[in-house]
PAZAPA-4460 file (N, C-alpha, C; in steps of 0.05 Angstrom, whole numbers, plus 32768, in hexadecimal, padded with zeros to 4 digits):
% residues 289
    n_x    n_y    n_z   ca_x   ca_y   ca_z    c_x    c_y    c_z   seq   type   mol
   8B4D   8B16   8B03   8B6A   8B1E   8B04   8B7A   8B0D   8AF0     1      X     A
   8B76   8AF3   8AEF   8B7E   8AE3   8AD7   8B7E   8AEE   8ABC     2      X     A
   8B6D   8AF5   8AB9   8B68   8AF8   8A98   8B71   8B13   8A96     3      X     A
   8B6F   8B31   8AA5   8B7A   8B47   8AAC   8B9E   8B3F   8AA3     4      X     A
   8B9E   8B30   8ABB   8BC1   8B29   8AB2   8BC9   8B20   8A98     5      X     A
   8BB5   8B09   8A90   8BBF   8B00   8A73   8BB9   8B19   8A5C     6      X     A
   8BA8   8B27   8A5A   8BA2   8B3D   8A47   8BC3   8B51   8A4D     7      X     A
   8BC9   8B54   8A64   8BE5   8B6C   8A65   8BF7   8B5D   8A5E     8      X     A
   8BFC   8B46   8A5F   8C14   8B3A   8A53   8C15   8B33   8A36     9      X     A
   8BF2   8B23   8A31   8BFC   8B1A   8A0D   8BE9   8B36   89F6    10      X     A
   8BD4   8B3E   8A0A   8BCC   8B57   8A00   8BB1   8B49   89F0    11      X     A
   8BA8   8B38   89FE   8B8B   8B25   89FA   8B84   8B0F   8A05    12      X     A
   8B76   8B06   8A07   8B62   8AF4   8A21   8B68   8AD5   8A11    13      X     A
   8B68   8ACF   8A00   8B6C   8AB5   89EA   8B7C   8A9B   89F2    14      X     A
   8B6C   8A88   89F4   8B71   8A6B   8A05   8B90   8A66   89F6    15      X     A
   8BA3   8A56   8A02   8BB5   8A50   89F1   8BB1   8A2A   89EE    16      X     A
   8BBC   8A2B   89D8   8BBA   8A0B   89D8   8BCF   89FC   89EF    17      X     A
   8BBA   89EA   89F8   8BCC   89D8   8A06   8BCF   89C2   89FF    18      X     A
   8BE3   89B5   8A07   8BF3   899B   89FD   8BDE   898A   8A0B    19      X     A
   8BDB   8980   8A1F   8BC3   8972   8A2A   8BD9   8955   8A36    20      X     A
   8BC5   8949   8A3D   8BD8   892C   8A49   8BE6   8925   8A36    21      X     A
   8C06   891D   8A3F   8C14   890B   8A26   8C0D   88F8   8A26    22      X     A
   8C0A   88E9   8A0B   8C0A   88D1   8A08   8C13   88BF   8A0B    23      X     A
   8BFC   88A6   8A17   8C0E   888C   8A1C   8C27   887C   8A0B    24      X     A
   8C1B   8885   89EF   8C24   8871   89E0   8C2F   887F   89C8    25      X     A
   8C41   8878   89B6   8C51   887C   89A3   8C3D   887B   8989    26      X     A
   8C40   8881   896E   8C3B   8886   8952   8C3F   8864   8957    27      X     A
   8C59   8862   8950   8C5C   8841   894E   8C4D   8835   895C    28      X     A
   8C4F   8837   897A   8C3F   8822   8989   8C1D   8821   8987    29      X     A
   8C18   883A   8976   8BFB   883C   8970   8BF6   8827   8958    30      X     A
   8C08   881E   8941   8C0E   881C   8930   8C10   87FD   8932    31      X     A
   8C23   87F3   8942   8C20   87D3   8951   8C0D   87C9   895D    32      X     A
   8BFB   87D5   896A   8BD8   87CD   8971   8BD2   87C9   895A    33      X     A
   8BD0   87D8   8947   8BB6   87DE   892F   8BC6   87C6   8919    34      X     A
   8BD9   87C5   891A   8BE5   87A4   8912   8BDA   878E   891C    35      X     A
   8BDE   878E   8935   8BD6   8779   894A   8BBC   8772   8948    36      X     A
   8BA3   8784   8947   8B88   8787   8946   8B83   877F   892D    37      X     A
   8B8F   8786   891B   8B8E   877D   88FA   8B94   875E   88F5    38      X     A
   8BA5   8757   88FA   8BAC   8738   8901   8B9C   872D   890C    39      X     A
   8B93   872E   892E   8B7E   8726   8938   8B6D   8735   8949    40      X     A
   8B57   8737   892F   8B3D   8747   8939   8B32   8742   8954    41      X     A
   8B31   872B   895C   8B1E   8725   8970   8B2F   872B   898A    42      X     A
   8B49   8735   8990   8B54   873F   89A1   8B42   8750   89B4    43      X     A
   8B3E   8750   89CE   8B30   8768   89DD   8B48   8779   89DD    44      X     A
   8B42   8792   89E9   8B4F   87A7   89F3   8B63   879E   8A0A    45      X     A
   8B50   8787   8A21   8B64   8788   8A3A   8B81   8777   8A34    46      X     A
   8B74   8764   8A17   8B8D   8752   8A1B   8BA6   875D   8A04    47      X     A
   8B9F   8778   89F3   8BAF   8787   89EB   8BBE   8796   8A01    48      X     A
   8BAD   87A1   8A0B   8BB7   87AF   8A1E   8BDC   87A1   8A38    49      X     A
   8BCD   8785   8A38   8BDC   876D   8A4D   8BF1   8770   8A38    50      X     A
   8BF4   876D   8A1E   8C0B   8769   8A13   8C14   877C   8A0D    51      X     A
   8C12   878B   8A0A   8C1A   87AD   8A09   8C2F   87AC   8A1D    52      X     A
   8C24   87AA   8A31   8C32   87AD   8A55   8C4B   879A   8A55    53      X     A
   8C47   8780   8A41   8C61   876C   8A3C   8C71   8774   8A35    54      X     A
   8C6E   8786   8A26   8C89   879A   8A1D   8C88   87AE   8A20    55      X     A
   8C87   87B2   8A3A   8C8D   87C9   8A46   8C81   87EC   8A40    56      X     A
   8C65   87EA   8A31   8C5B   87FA   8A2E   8C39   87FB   8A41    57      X     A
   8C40   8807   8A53   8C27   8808   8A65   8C18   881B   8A5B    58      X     A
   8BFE   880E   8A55   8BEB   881A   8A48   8BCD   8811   8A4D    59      X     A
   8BBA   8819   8A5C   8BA8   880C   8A60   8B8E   8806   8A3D    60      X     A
   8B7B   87F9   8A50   8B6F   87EA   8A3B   8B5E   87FD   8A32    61      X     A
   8B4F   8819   8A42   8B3B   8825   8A3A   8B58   883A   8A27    62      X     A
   8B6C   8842   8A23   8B83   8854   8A12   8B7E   883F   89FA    63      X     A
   8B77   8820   89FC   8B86   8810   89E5   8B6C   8813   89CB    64      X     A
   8B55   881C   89E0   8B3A   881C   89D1   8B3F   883C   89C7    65      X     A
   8B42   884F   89CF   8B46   886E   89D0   8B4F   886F   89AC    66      X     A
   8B67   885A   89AF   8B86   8857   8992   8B74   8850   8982    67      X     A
   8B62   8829   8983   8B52   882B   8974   8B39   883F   8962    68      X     A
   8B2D   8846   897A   8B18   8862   896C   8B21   8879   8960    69      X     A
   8B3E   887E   8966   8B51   888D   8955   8B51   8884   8934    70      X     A
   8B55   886A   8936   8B58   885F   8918   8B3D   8856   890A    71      X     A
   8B27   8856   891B   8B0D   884F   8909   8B0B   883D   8911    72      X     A
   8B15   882A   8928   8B0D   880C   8926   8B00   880E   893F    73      X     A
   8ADB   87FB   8942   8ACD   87F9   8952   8AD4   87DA   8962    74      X     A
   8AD2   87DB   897D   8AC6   87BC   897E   8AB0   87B2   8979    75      X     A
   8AA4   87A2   896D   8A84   87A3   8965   8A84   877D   8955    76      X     A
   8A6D   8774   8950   8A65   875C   8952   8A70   875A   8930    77      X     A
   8A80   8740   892E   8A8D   873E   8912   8A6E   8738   88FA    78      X     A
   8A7A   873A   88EB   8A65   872D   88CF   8A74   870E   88C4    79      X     A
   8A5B   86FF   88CF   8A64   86E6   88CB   8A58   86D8   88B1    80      X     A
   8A63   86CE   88A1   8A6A   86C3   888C   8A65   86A4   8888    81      X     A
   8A64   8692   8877   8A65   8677   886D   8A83   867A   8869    82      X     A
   8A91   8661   8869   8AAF   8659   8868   8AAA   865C   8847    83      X     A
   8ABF   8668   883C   8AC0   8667   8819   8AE0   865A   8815    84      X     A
   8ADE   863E   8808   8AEF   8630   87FC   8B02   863C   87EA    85      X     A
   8B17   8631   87E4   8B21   863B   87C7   8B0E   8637   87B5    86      X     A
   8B07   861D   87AC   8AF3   8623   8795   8ADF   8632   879A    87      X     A
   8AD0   8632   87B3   8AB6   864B   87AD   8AC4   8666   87AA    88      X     A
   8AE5   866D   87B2   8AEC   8685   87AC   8AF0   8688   878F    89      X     A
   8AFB   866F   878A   8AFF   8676   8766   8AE1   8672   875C    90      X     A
   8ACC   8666   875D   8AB8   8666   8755   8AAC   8681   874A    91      X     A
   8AAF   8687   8767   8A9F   86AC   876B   8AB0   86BC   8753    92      X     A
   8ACD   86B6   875C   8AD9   86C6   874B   8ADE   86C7   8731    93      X     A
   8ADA   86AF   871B   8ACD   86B0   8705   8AB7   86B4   86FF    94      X     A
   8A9F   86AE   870D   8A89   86B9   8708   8A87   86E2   8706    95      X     A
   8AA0   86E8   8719   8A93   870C   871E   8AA3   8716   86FD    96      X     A
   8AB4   870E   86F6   8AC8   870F   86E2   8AB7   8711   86C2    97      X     A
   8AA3   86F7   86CB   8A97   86EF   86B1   8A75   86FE   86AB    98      X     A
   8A72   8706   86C8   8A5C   871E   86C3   8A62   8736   86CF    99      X     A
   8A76   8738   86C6   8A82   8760   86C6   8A75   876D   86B9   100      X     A
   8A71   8769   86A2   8A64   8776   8688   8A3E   876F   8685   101      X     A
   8A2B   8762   869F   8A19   8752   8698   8A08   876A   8692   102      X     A
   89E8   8766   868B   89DD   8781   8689   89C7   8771   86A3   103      X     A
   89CA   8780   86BB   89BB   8773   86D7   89A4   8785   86D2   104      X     A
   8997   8796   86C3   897F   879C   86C0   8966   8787   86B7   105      X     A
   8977   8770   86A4   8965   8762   86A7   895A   8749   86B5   106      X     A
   896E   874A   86CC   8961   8733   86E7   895A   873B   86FB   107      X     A
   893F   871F   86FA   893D   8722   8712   8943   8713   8729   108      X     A
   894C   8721   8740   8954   8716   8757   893D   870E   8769   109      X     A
   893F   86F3   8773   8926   86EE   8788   8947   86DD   879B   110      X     A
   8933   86D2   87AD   893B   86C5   87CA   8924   86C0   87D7   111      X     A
   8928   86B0   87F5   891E   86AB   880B   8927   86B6   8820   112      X     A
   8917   86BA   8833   8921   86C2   884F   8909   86B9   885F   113      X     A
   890E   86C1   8885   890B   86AF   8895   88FD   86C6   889E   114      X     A
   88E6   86CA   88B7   88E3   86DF   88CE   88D8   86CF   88E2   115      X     A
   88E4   86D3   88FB   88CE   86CA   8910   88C0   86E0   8924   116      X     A
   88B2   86D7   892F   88A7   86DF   893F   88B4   86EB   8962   117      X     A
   88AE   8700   8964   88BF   8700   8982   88D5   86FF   8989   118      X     A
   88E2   8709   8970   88FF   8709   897B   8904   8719   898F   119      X     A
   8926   870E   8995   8922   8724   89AD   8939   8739   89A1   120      X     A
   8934   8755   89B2   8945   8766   89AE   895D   875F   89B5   121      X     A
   8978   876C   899D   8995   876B   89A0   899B   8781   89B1   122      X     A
   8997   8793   89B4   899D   87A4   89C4   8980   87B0   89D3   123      X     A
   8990   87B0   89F0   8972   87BE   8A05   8984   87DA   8A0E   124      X     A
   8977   87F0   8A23   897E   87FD   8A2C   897E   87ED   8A4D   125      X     A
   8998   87E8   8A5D   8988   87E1   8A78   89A4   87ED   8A88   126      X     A
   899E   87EC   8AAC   89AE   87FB   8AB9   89C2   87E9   8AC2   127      X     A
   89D9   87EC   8AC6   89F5   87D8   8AC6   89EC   87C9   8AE3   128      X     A
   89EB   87AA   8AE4   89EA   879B   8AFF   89CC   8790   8AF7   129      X     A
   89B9   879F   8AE9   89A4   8796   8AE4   8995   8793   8AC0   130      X     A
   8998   876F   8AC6   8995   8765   8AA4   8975   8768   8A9A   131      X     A
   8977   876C   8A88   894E   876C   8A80   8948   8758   8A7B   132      X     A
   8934   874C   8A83   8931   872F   8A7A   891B   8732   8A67   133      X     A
   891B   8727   8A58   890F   871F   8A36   8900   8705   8A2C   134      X     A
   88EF   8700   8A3B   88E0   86DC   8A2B   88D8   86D7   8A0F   135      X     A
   88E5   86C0   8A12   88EA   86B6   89F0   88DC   8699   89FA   136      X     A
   88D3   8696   89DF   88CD   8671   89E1   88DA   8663   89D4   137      X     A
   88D8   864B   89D4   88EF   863B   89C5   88EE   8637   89AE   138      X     A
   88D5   8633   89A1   88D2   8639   8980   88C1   8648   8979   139      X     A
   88C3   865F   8975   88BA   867A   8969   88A1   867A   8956   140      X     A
   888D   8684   8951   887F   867F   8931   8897   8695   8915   141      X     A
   8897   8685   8905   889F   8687   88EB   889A   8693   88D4   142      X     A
   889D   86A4   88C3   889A   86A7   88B0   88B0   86A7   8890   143      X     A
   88B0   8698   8883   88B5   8696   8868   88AD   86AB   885A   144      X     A
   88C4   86B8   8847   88BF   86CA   883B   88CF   86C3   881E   145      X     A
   88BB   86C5   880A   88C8   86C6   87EF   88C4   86DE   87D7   146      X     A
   88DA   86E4   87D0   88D8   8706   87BF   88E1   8704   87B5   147      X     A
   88E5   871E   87A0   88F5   8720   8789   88EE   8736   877D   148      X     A
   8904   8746   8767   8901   875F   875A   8914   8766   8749   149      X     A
   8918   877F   8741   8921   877F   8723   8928   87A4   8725   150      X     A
   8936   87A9   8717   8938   87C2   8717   8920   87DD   870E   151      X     A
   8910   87D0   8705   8902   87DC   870C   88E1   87DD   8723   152      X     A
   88F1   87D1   8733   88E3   87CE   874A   88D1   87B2   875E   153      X     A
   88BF   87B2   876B   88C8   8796   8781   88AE   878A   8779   154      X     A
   88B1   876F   8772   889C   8767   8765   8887   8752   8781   155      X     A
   887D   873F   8778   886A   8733   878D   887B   8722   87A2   156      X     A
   8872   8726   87BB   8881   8711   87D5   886D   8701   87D8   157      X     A
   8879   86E3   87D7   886A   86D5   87E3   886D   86CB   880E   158      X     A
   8857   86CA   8815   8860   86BB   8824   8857   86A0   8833   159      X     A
   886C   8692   8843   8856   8675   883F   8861   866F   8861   160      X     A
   885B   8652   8877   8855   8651   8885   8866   8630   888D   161      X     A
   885F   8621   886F   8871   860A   8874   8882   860B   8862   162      X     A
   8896   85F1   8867   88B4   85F6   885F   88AF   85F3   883D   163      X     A
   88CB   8601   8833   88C7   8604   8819   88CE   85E6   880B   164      X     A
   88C5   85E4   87F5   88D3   85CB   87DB   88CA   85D0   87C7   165      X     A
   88DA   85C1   87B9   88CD   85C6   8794   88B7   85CE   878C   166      X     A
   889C   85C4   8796   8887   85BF   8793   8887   85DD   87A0   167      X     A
   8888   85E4   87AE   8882   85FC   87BA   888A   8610   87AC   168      X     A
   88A1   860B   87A4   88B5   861F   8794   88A9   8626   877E   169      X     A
   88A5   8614   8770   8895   861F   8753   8878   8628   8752   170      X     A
   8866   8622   8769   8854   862E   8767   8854   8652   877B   171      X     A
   886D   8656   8784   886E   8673   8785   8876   8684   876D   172      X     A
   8889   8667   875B   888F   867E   873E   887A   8680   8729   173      X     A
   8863   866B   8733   884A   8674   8724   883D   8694   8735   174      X     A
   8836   8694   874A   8826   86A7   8754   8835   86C0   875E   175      X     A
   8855   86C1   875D   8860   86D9   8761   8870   86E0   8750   176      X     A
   8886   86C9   8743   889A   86CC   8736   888E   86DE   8712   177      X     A
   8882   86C7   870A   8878   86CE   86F1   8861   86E9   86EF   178      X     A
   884F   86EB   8702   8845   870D   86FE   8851   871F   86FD   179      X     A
   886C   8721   8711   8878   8732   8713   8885   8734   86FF   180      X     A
   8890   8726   86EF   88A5   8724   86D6   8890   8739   86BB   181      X     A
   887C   872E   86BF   885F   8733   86B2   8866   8758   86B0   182      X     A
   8867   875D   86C7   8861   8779   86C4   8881   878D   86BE   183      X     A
   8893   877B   86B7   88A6   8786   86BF   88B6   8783   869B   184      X     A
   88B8   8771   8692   88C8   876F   8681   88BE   8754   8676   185      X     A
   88C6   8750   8656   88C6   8736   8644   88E2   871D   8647   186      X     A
   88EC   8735   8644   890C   8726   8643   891C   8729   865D   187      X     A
   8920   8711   8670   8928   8717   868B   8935   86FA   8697   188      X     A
   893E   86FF   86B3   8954   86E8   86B0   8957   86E2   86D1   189      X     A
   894F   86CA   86DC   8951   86C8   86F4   896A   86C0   8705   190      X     A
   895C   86D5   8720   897C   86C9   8732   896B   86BD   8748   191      X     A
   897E   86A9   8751   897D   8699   8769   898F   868C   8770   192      X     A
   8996   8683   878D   89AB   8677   8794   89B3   865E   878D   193      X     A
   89C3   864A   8796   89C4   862E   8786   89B5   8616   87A7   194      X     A
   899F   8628   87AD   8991   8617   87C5   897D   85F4   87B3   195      X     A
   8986   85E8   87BF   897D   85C5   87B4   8960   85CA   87A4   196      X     A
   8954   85DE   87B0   892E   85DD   87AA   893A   85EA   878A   197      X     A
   8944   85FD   878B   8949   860F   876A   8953   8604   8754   198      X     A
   8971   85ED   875B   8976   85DD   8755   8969   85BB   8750   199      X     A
   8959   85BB   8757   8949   859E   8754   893A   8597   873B   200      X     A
   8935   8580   872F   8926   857E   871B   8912   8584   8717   201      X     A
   8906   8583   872C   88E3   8597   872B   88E2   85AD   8714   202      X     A
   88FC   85B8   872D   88FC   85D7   872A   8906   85E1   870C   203      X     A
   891D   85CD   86FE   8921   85DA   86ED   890B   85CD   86D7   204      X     A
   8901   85B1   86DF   88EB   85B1   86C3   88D3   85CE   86C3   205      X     A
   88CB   85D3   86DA   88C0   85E6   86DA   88C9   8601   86C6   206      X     A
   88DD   8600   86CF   88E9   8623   86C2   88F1   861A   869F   207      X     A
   88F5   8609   869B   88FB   8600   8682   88E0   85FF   866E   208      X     A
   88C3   85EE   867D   88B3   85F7   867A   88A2   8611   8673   209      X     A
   88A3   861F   8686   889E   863F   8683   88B5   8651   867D   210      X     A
   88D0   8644   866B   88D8   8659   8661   88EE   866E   8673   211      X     A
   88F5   8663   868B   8905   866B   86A0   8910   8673   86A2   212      X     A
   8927   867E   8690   8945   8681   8695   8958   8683   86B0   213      X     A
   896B   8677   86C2   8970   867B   86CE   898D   8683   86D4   214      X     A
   8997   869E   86E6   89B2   86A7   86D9   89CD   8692   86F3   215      X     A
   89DB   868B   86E1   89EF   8671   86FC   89F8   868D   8705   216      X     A
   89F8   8674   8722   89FD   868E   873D   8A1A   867B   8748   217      X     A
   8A2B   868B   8754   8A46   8676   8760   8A39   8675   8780   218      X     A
   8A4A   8663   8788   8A42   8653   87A0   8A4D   866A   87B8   219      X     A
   8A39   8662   87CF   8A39   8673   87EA   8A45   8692   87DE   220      X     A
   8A33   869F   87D8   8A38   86B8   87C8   8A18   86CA   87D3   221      X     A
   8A14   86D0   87EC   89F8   86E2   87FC   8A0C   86FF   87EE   222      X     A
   8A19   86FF   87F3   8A1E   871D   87F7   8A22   8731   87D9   223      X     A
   8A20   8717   87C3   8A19   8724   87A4   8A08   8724   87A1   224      X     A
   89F8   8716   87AE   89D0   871F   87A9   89C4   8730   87B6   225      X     A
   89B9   8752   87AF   89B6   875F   87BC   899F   875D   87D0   226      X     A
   898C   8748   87C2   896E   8744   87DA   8975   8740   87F2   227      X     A
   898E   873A   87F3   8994   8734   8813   898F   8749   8823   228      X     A
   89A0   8764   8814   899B   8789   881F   8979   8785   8823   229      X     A
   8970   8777   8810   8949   8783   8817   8940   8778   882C   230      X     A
   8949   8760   882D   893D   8750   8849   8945   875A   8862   231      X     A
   8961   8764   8866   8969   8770   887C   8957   878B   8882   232      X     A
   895A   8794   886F   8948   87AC   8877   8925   87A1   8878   233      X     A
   8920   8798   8873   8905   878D   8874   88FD   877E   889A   234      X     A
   8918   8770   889C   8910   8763   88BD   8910   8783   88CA   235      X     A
   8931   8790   88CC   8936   87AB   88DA   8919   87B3   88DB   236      X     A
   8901   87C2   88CA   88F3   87CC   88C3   88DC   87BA   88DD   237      X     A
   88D3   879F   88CF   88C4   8790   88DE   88C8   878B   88F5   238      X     A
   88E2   8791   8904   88E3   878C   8920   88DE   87A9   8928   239      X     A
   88D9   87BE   8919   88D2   87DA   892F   88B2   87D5   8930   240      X     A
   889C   87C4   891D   8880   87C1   8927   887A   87AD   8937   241      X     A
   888D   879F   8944   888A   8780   8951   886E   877B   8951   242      X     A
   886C   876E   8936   884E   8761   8935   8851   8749   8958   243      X     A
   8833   8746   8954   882C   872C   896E   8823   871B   8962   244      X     A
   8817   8714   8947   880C   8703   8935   8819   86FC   891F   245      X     A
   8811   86E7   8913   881E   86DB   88F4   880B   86EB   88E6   246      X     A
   87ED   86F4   88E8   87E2   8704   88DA   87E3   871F   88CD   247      X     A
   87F6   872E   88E7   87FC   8749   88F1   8812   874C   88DE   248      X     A
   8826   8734   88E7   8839   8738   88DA   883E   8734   88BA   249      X     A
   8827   872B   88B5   8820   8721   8890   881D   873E   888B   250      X     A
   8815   8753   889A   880B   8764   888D   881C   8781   888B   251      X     A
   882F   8778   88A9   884E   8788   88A9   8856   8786   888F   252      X     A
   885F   8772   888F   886B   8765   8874   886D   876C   885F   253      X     A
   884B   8772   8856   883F   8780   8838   8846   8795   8836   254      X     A
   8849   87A8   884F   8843   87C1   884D   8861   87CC   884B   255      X     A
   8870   87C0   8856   8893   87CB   8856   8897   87C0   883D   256      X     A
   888D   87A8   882C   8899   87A0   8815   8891   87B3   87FD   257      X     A
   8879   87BD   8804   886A   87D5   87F5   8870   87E6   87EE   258      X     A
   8886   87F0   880E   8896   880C   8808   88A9   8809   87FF   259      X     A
   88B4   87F9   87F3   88CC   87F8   87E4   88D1   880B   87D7   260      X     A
   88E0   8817   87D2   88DC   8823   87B3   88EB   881A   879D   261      X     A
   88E4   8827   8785   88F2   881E   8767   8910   882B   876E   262      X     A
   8913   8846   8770   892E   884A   8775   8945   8832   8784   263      X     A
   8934   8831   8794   8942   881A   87AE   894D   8801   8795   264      X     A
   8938   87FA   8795   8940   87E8   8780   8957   87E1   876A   265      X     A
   894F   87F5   8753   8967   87FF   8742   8982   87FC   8758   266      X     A
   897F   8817   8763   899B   8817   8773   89AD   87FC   8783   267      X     A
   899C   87E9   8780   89A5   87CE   878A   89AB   87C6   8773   268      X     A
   899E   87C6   8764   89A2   87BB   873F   89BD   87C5   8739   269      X     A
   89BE   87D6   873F   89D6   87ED   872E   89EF   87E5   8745   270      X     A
   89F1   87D6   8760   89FF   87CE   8771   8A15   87BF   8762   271      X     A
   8A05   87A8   8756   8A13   878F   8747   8A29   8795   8737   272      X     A
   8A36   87A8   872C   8A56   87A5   8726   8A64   87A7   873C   273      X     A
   8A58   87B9   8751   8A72   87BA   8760   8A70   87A5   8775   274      X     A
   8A5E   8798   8772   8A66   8783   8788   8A77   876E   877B   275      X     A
   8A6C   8770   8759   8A87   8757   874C   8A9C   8760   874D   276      X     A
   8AA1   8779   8748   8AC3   8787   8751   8ACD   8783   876D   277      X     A
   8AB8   878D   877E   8AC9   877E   87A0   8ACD   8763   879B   278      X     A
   8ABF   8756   8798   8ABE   873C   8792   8ADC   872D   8781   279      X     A
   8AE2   873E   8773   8AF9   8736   875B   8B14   8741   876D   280      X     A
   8B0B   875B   877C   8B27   8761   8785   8B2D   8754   879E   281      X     A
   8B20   873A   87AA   8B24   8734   87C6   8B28   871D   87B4   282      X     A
   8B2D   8715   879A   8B30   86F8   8793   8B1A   86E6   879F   283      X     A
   8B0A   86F0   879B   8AF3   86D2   879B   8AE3   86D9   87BC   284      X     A
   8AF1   86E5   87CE   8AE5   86E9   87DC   8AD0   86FA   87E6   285      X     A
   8ACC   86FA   8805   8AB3   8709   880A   8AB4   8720   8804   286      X     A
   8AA4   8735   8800   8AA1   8751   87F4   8A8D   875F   8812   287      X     A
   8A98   877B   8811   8A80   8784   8833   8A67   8787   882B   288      X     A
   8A60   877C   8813   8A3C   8781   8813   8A36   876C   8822   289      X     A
***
């Protein structure tokens, strides 16, 4: 009989739009959160919400999250950073200035990274009231990882077991650094961070010796070296086989570093202007790579 009635009156069955609940909150007052939240991030919802209500706008805390997801903004775990000085901001920021124009096809990028064993998962699935419990030990087994590559693709990883130093250092750029260079190019130009071992006299009689070149890097600067992208994806990757062994996991290792590909590569190669442009337009500061 409903829809009978609505067809004799509008002369068709067709939903009409409805206005739906009014809203708590004003354009502006949507507008003053997303200020507020902008200022200070680490605000929760309830205690936006508490001051909201101080001035006389009653609005609960799950509407204040609703406004947020309206505008794109998640609550979610910040990206934490090294403190950057004025001078490491101006550092960075003459350095991105002065290789705007570099030709980054011909370096290569290496680094270090860390893996242990058994981590535990960041996120579980479990039912509210009941926690999953997860055993960890107190010192983990370890793995050391040292790499490096070039645009046209990922050359030898080393990996080792005790802590790194000079002595250690240069005999990975005998058995990884320099084959790889071998197959890749004549004329080429190393990156590395300004960590004490790279910097040390060992290290540079070594490279001076064999001919080294090394390209200056500015201080606390992870996020202009793209190996960092490789490593992340490299643990991500290694924590879906959760090796049980240092053996197992030697061999994870090879096999994800294997799949790399050359594309991948390049495309990190080809990264490097625009991270010196974020880089230049934040004045010296951090950039979201």
């Amino acid at each position: 009989m409903r829809w009978l009635s609505c067809y004799e009156r509008t002369g068709g069955v067709e939903e009409k739009v409805r206005s739906g609940r009014p809203r708590q909150t004003s354009n502006i007052q949507d507008q003053s959160m997303i200020e507020r939240v902008s200022e200070e991030p680490e605000m929760t919802s309830e205690l936006i919400s508490t001051r909201m209500k101080r001035k006389g706008v009653q609005v609960s805390s799950r509407t204040v999250r609703r406004r947020f997801n309206e505008f794109g903004f998640s609550y979610s775990a910040p990206l934490l950073k090294p403190l950057l000085t004025e001078t490491h901001q101006l550092k960075r920021f003459e350095w991105s200035r002065k290789y705007m124009q570099f030709d980054w096809n011909k370096v290569i990028f290496s680094d270090e990274t860390t893996v242990h064993m058994d981590r535990p998962p960041s996120r579980v699935w479990q039912r509210r009231g009941a926690r999953f419990p997860f055993s960890t030990v107190k010192h983990p087994q370890k793995l050391h990882l040292w790499g490096c590559f070039c645009s046209q693709g990922f050359g030898e990883i080393f990996m080792f077991g005790q802590n790194l130093n000079s002595e250690l250092l240069c005999k990975i750029y005998e058995k990884a650094l320099l084959p790889s260079a071998a197959n890749w190019m004549d004329d080429w130009i190393l990156q590395e961070d300004n960590d004490p071992k790279h910097m040390s006299k060992f290290s540079k009689k070594w490279k001076e010796k064999h001919n080294v070149q090394r390209l200056p890097w500015p201080p606390q600067s992870p996020d202009l070296n793209p190996i960092e992208n490789v490593w992340k994806i490299l643990k991500c990757k290694l924590r879906t086989y959760q090796p049980r062994t240092i053996v197992g996991m030697k061999k994870k290792i090879l096999k994800i570093w294997r799949q790399l590909s050359i594309d991948y590569a390049e495309n990190l190669v080809n990264s490097m202007p625009s991270r010196l442009e974020a880089c230049i337009s934040s004045n010296g500061g951090y950039t979201p790579y």
